[in-house]
N, CA, C and O atoms as a GROMACS GRO file, in nm:
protein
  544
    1UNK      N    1   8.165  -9.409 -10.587
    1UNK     CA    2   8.050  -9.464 -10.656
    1UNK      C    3   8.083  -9.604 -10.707
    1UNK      O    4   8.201  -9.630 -10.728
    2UNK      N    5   7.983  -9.706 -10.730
    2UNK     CA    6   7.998  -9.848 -10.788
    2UNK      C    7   8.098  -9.797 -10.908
    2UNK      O    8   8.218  -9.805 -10.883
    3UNK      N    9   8.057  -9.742 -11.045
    3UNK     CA   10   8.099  -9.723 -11.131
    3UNK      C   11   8.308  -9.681 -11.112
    3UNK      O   12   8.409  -9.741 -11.147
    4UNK      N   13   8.281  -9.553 -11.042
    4UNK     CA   14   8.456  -9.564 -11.005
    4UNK      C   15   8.538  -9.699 -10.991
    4UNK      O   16   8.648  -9.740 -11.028
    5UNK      N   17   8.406  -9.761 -10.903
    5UNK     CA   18   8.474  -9.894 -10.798
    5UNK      C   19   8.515  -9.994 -10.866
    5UNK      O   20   8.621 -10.056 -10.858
    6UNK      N   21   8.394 -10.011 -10.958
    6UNK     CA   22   8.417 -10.106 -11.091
    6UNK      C   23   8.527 -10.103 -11.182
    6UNK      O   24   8.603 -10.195 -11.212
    7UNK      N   25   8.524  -9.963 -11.227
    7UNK     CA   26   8.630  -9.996 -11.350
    7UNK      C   27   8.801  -9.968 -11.259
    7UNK      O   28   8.901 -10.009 -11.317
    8UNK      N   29   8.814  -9.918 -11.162
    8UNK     CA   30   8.921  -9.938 -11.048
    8UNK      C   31   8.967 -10.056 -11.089
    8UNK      O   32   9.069 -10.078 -11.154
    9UNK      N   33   8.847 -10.169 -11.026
    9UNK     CA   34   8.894 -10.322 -11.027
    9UNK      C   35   8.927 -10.360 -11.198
    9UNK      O   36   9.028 -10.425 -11.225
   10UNK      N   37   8.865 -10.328 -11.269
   10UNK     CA   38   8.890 -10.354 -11.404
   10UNK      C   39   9.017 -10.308 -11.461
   10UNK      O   40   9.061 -10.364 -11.561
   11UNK      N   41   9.071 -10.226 -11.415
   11UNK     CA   42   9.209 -10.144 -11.448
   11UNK      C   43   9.295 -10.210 -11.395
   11UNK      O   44   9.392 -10.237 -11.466
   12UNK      N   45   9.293 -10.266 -11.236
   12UNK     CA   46   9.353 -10.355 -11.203
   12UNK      C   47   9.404 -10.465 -11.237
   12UNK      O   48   9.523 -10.496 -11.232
   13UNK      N   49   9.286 -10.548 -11.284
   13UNK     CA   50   9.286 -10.672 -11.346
   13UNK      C   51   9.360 -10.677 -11.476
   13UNK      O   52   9.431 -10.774 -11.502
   14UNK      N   53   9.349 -10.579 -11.556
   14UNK     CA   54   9.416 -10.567 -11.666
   14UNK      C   55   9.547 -10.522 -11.650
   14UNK      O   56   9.611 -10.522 -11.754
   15UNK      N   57   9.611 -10.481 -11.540
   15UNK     CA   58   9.724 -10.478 -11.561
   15UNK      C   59   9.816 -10.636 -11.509
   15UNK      O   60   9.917 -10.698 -11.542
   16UNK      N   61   9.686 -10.646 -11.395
   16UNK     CA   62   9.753 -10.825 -11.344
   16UNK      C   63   9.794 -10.893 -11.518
   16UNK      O   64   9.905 -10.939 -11.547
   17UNK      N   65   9.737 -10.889 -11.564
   17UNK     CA   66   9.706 -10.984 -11.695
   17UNK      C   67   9.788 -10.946 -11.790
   17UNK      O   68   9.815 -11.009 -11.893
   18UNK      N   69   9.840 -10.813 -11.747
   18UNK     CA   70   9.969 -10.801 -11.860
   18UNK      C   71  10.083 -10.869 -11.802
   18UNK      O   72  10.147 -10.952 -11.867
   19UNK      N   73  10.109 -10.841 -11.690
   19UNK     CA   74  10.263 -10.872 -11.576
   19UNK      C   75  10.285 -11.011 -11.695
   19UNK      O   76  10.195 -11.032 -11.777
   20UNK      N   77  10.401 -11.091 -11.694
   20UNK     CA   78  10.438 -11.174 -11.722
   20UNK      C   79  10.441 -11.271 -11.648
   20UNK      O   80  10.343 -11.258 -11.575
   21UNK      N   81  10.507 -11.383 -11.616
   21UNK     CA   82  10.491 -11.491 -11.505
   21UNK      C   83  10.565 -11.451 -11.402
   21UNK      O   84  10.518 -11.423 -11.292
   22UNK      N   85  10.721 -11.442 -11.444
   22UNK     CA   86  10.806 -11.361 -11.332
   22UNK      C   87  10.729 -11.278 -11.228
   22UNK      O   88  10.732 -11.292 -11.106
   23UNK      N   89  10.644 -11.168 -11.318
   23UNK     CA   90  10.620 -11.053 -11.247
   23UNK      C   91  10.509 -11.066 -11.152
   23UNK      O   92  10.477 -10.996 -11.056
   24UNK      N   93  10.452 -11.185 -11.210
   24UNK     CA   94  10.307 -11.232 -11.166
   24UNK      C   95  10.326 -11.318 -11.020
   24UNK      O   96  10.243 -11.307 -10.930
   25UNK      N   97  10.440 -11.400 -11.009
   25UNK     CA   98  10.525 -11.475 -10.909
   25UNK      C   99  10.516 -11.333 -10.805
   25UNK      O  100  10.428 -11.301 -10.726
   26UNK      N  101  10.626 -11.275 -10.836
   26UNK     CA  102  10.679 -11.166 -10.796
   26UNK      C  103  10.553 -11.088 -10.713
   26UNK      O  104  10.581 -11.065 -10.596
   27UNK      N  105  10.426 -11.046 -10.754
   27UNK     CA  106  10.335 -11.009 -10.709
   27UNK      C  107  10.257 -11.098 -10.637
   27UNK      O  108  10.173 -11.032 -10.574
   28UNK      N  109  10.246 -11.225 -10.615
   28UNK     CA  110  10.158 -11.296 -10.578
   28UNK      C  111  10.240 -11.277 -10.402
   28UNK      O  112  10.186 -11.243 -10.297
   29UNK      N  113  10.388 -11.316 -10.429
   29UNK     CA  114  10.481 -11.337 -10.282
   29UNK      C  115  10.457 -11.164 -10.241
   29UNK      O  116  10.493 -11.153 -10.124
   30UNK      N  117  10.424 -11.070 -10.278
   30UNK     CA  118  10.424 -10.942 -10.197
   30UNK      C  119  10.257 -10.945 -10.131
   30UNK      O  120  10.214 -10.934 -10.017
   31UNK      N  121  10.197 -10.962 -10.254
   31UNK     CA  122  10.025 -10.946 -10.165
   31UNK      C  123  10.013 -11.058 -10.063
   31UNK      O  124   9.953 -11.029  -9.960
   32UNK      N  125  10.059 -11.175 -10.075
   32UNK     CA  126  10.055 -11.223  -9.955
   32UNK      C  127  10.166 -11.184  -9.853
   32UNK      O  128  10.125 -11.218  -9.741
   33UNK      N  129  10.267 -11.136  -9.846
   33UNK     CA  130  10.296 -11.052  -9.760
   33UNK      C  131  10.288 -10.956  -9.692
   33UNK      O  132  10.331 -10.946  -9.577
   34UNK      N  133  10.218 -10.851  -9.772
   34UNK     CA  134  10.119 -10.782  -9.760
   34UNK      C  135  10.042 -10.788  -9.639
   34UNK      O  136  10.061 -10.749  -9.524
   35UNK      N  137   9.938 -10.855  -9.706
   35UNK     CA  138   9.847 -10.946  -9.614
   35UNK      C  139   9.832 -10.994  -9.459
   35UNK      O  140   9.748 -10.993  -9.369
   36UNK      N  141   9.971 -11.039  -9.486
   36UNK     CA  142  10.028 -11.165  -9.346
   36UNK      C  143  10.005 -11.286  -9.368
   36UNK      O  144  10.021 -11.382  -9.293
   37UNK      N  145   9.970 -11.282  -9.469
   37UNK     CA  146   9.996 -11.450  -9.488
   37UNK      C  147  10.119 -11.528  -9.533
   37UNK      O  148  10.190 -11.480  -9.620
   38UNK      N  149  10.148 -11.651  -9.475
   38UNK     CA  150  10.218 -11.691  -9.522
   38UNK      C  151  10.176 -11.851  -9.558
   38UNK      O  152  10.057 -11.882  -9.552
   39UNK      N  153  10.276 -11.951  -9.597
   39UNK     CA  154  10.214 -12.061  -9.673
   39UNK      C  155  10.229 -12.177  -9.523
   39UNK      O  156  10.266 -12.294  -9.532
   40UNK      N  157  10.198 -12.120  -9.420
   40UNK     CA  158  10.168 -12.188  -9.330
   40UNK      C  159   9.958 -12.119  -9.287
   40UNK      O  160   9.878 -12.198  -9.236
   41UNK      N  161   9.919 -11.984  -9.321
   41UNK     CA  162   9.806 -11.939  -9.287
   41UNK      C  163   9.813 -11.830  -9.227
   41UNK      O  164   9.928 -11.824  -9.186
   42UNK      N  165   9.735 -11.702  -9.186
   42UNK     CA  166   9.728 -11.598  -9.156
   42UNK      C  167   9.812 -11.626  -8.953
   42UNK      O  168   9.898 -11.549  -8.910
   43UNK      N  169   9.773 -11.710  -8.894
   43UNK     CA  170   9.793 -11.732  -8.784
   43UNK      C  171   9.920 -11.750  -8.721
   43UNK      O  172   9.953 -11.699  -8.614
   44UNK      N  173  10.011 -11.846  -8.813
   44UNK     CA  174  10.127 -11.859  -8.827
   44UNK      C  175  10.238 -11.716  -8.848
   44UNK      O  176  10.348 -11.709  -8.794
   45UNK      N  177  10.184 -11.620  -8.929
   45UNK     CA  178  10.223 -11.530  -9.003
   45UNK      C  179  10.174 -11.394  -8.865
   45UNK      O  180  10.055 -11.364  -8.851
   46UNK      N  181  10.284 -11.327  -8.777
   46UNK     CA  182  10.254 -11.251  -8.651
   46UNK      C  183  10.220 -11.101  -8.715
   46UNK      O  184  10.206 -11.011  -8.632
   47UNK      N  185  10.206 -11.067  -8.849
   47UNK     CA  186  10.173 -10.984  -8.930
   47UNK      C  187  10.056 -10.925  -8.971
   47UNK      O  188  10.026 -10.817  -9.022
   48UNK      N  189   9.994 -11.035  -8.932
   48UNK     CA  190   9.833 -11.027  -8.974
   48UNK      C  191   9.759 -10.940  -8.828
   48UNK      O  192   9.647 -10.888  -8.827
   49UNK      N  193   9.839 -10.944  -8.735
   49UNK     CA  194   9.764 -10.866  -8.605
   49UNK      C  195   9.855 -10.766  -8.593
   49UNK      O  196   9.819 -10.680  -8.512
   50UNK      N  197   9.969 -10.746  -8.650
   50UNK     CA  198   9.996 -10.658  -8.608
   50UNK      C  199   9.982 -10.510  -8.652
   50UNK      O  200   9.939 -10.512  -8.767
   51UNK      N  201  10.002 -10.359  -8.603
   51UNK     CA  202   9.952 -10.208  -8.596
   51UNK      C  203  10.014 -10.219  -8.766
   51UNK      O  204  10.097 -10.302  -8.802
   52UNK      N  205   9.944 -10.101  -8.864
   52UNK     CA  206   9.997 -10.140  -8.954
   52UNK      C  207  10.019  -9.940  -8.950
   52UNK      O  208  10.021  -9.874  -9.055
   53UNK      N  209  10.030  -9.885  -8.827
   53UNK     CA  210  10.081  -9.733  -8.822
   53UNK      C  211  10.213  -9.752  -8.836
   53UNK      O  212  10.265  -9.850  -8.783
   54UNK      N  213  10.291  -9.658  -8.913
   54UNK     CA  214  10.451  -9.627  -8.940
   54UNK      C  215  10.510  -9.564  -8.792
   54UNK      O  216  10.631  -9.555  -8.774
   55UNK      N  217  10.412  -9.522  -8.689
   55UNK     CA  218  10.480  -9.454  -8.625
   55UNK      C  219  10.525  -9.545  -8.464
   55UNK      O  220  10.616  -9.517  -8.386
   56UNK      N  221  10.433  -9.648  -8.456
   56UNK     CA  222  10.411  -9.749  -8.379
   56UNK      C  223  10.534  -9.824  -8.319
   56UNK      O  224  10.610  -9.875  -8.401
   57UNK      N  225  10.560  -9.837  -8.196
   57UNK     CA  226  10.687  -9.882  -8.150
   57UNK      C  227  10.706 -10.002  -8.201
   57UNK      O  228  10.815 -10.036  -8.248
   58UNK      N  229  10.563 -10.104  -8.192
   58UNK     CA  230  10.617 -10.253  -8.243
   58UNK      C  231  10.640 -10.268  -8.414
   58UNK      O  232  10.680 -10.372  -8.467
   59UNK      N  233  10.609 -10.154  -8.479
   59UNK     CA  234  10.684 -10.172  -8.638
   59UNK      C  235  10.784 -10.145  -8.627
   59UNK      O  236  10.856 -10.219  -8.693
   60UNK      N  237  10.850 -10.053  -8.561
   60UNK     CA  238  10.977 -10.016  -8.566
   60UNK      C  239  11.050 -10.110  -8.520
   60UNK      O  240  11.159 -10.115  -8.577
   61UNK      N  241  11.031 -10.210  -8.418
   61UNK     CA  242  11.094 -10.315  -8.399
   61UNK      C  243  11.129 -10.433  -8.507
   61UNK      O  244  11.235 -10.492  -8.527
   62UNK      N  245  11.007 -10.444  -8.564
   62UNK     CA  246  10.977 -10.558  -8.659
   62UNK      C  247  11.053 -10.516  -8.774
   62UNK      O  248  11.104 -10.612  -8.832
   63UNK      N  249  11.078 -10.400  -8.826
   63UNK     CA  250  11.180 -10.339  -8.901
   63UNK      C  251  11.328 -10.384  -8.871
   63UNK      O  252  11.391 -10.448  -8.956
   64UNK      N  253  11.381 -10.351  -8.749
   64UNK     CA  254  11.495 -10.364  -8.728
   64UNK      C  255  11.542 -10.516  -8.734
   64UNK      O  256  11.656 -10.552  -8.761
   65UNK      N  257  11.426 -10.606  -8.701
   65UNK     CA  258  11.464 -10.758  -8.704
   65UNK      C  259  11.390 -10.821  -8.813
   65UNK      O  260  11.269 -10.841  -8.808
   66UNK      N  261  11.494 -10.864  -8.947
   66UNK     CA  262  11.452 -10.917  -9.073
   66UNK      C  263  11.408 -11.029  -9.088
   66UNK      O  264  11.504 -11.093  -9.045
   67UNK      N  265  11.332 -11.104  -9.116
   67UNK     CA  266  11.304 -11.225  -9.138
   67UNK      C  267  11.287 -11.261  -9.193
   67UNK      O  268  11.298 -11.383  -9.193
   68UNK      N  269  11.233 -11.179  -9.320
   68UNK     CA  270  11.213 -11.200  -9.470
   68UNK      C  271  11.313 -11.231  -9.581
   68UNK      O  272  11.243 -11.150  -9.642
   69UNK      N  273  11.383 -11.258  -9.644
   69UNK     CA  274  11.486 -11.266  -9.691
   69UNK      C  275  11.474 -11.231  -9.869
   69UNK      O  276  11.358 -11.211  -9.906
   70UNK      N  277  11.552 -11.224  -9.950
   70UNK     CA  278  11.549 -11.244 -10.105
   70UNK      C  279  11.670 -11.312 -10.110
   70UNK      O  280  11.766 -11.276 -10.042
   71UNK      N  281  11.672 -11.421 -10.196
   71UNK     CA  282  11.809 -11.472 -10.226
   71UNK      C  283  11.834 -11.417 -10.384
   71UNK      O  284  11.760 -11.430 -10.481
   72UNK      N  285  12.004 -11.332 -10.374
   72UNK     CA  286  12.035 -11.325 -10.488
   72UNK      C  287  12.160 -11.384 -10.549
   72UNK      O  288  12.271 -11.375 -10.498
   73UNK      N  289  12.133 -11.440 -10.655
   73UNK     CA  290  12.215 -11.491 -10.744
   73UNK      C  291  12.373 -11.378 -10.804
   73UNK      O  292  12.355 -11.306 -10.903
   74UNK      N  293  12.459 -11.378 -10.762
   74UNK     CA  294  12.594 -11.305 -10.814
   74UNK      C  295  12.626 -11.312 -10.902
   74UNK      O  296  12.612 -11.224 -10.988
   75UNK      N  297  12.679 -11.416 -10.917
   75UNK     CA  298  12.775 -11.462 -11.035
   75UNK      C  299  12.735 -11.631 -11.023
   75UNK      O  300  12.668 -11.697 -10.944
   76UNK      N  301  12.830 -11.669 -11.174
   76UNK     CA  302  12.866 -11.841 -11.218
   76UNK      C  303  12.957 -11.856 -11.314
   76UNK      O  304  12.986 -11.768 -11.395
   77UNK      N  305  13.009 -11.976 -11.308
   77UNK     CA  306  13.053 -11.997 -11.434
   77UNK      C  307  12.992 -12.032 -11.526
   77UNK      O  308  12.886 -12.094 -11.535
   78UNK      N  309  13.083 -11.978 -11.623
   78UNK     CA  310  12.949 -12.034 -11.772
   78UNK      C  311  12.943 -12.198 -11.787
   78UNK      O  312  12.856 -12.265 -11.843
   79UNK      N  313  13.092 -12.255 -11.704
   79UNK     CA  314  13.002 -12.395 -11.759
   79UNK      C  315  12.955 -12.468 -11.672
   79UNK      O  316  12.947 -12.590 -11.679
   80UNK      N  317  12.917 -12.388 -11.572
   80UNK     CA  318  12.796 -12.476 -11.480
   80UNK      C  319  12.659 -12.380 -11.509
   80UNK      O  320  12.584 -12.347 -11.417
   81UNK      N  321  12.643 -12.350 -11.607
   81UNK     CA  322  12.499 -12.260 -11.664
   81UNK      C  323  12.380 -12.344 -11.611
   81UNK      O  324  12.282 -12.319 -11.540
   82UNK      N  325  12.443 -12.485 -11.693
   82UNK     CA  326  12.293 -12.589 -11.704
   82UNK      C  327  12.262 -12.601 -11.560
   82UNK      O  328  12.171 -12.534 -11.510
   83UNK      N  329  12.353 -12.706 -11.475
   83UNK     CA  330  12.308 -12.700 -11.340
   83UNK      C  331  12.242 -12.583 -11.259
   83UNK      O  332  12.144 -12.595 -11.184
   84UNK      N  333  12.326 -12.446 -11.293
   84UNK     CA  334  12.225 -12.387 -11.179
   84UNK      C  335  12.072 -12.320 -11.235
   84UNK      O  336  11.996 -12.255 -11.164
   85UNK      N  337  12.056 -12.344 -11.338
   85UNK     CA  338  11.939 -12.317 -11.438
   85UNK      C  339  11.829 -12.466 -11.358
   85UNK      O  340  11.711 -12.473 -11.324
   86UNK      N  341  11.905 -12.528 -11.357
   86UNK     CA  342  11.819 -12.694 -11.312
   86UNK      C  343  11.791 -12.643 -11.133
   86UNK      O  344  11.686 -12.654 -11.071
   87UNK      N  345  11.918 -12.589 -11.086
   87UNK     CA  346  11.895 -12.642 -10.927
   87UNK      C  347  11.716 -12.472 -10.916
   87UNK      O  348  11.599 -12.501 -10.889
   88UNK      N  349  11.765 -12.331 -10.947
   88UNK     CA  350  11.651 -12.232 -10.983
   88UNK      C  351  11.515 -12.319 -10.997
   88UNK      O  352  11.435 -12.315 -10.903
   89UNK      N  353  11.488 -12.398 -11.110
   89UNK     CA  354  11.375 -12.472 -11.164
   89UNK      C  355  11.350 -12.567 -11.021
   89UNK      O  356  11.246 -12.613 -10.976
   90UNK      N  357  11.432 -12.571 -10.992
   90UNK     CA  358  11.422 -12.667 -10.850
   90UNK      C  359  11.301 -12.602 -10.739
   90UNK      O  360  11.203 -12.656 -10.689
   91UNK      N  361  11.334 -12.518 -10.731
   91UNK     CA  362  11.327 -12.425 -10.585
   91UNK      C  363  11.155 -12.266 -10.622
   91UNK      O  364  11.098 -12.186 -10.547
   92UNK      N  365  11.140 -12.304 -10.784
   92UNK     CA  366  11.040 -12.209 -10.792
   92UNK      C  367  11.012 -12.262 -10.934
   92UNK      O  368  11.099 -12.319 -11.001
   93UNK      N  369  10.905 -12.242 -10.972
   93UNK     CA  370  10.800 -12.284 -10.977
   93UNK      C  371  10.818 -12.236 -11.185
   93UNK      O  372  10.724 -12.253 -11.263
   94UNK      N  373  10.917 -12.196 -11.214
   94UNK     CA  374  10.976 -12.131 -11.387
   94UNK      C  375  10.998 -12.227 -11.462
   94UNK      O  376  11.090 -12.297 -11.420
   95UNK      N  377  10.947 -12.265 -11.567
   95UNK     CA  378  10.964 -12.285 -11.662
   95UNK      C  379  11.156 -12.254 -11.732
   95UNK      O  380  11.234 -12.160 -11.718
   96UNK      N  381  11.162 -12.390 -11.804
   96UNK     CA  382  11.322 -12.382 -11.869
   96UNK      C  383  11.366 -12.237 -11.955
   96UNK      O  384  11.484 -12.204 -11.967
   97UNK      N  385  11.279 -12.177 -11.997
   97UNK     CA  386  11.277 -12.038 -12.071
   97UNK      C  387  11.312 -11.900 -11.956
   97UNK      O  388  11.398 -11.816 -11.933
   98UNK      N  389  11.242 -11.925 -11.932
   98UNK     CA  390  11.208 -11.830 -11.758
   98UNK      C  391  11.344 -11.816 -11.662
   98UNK      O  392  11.424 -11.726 -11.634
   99UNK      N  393  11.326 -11.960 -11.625
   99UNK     CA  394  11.488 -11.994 -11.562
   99UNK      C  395  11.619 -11.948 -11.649
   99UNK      O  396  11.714 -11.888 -11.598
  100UNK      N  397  11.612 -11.982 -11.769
  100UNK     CA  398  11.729 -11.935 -11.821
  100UNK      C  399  11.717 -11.768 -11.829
  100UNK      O  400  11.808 -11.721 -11.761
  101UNK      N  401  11.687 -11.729 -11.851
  101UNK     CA  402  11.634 -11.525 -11.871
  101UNK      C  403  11.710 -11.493 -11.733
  101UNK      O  404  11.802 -11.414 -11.717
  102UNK      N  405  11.640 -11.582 -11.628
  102UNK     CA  406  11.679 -11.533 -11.496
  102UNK      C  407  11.789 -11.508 -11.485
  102UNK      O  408  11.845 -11.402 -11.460
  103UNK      N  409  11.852 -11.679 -11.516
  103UNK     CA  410  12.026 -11.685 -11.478
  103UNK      C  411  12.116 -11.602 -11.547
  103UNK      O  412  12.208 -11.546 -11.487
  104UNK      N  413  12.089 -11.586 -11.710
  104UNK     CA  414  12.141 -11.525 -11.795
  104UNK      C  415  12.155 -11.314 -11.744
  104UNK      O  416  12.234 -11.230 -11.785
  105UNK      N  417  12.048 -11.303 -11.650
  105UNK     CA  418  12.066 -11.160 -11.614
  105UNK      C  419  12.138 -11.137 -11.460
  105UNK      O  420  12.132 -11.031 -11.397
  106UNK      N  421  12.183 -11.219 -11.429
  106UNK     CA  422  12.273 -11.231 -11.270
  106UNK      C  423  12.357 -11.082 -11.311
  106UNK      O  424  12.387 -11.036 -11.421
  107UNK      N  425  12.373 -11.048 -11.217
  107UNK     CA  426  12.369 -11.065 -11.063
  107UNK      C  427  12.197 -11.044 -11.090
  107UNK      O  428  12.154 -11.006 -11.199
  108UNK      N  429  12.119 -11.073 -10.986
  108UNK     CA  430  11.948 -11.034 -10.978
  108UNK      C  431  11.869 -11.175 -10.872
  108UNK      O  432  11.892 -11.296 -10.862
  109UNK      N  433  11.778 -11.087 -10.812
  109UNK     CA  434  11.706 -11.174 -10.750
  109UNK      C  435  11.660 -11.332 -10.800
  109UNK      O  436  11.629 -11.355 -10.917
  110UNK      N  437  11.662 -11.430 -10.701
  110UNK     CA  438  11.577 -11.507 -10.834
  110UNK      C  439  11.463 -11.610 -10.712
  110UNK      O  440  11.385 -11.702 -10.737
  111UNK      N  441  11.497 -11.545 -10.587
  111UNK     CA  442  11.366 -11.593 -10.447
  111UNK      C  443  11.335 -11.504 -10.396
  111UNK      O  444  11.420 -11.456 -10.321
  112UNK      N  445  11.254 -11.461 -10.401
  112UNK     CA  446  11.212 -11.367 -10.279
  112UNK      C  447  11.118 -11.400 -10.170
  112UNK      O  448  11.042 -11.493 -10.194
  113UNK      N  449  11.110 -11.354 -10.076
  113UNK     CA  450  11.043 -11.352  -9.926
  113UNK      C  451  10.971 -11.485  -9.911
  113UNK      O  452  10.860 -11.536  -9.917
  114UNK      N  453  11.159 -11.523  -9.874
  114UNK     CA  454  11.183 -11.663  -9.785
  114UNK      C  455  11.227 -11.607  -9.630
  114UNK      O  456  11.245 -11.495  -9.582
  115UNK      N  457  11.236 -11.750  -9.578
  115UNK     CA  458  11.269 -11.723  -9.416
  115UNK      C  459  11.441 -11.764  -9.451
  115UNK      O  460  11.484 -11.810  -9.556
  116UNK      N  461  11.502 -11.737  -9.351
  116UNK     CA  462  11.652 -11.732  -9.337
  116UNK      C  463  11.672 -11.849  -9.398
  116UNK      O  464  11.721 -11.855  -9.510
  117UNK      N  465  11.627 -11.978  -9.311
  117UNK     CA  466  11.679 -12.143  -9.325
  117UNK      C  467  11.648 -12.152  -9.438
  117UNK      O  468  11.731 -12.222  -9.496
  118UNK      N  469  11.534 -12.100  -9.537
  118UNK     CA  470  11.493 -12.130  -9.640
  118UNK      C  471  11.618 -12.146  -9.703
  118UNK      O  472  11.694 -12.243  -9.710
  119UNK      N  473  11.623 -11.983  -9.767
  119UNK     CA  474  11.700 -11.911  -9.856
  119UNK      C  475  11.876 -11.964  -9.837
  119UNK      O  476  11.950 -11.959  -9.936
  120UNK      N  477  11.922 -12.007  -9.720
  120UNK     CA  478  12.017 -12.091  -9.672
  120UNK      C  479  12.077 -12.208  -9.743
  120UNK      O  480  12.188 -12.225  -9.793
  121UNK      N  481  11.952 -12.296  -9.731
  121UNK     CA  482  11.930 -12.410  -9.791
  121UNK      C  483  11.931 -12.363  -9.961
  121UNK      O  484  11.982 -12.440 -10.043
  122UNK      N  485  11.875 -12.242 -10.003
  122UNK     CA  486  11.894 -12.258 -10.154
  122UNK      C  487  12.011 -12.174 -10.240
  122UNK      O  488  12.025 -12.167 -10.362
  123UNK      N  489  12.102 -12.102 -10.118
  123UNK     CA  490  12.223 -12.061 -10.147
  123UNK      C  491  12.311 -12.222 -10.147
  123UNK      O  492  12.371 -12.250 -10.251
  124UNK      N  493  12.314 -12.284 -10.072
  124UNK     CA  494  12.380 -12.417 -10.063
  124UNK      C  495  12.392 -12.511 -10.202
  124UNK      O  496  12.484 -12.579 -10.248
  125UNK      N  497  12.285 -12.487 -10.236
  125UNK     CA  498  12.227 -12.583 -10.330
  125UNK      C  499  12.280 -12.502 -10.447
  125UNK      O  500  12.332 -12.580 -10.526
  126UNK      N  501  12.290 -12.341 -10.503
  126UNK     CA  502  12.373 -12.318 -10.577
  126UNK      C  503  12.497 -12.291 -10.577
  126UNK      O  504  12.557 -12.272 -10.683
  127UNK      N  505  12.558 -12.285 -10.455
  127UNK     CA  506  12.678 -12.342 -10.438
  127UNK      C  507  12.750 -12.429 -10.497
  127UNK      O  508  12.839 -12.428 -10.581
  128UNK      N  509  12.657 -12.555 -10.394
  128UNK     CA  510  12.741 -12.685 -10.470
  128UNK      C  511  12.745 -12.651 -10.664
  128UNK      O  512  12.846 -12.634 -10.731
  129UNK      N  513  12.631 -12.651 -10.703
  129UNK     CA  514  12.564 -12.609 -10.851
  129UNK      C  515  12.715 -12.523 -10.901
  129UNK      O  516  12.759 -12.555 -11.012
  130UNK      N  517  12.777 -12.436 -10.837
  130UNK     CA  518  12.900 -12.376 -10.877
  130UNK      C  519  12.855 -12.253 -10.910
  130UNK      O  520  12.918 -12.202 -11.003
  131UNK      N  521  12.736 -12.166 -10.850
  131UNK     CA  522  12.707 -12.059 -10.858
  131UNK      C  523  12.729 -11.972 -10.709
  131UNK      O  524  12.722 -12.028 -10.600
  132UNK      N  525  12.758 -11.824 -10.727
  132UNK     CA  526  12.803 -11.750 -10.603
  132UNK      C  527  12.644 -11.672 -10.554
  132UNK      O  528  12.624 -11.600 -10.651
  133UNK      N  529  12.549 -11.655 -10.477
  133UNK     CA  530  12.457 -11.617 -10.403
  133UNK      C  531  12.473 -11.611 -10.310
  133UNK      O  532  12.535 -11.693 -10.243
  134UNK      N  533  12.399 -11.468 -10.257
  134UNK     CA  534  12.386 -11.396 -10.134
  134UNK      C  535  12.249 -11.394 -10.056
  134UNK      O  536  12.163 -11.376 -10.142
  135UNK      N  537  12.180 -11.406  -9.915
  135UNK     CA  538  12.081 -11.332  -9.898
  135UNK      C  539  12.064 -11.197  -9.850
  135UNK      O  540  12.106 -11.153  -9.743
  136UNK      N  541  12.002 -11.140  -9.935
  136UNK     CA  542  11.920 -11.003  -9.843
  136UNK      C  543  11.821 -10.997  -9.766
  136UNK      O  544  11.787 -10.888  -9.718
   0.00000   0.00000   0.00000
């Protein structure tokens, strides 16, 4: 019925509106993954056509070959805090408060669903920074 349908979406919305920014980040990169989109357009993104059955030979493929990545943060030293707090702020889109929470809870994600070269490029960059990161 409308009424179910309605307050569905309304329940929804209210929980979007609690998430925090993190979480809100965090959700925005899954529904467009989700989706098939990516920040090139649905077309670019071979997701958007493809079977979305679990039992389907070409998911099972697309499973076995990752492309998606999360970069996670390991470890640092404490006195390269500031830099890799700066190079994070670099690479997404957090606020100096935000960024620090992040770094301060390592080991933990702090990119998610990048492409390989991406996430590459932003292990490098905390590298040099004097921080240890992995991708998944």
């Amino acid at each position: 019925s409308v009424e179910t349908r309605t307050q569905k979406l309304e329940r929804i919305a209210s929980e979007l509106i609690d998430l925090n920014r993190i979480e809100r980040h965090d959700y925005l990169i899954l529904l467009q993954h989700k989706m098939g989109l990516n920040r090139y357009g649905p077309a670019a993104s071979g997701t958007a056509a493809a079977p979305s059955s679990p039992s389907s030979p070409p998911a099972q493929e697309q499973a076995k070959e990752k492309t998606v990545f999360d970069v996670k943060l390991d470890r640092f030293d404490a006195a390269v805090k500031l830099k890799v707090i700066k190079e994070i702020r670099g690479f997404t889109d957090l606020g100096l408060k935000e960024a620090k929470e992040l770094v301060e809870r390592a080991p933990g994600v702090v990119k998610k669903g990048v492409t390989k070269e991406e996430g590459e490029k932003i292990i490098a960059k905390l590298t040099e920074a004097g921080a240890t990161a992995v991708l998944e």
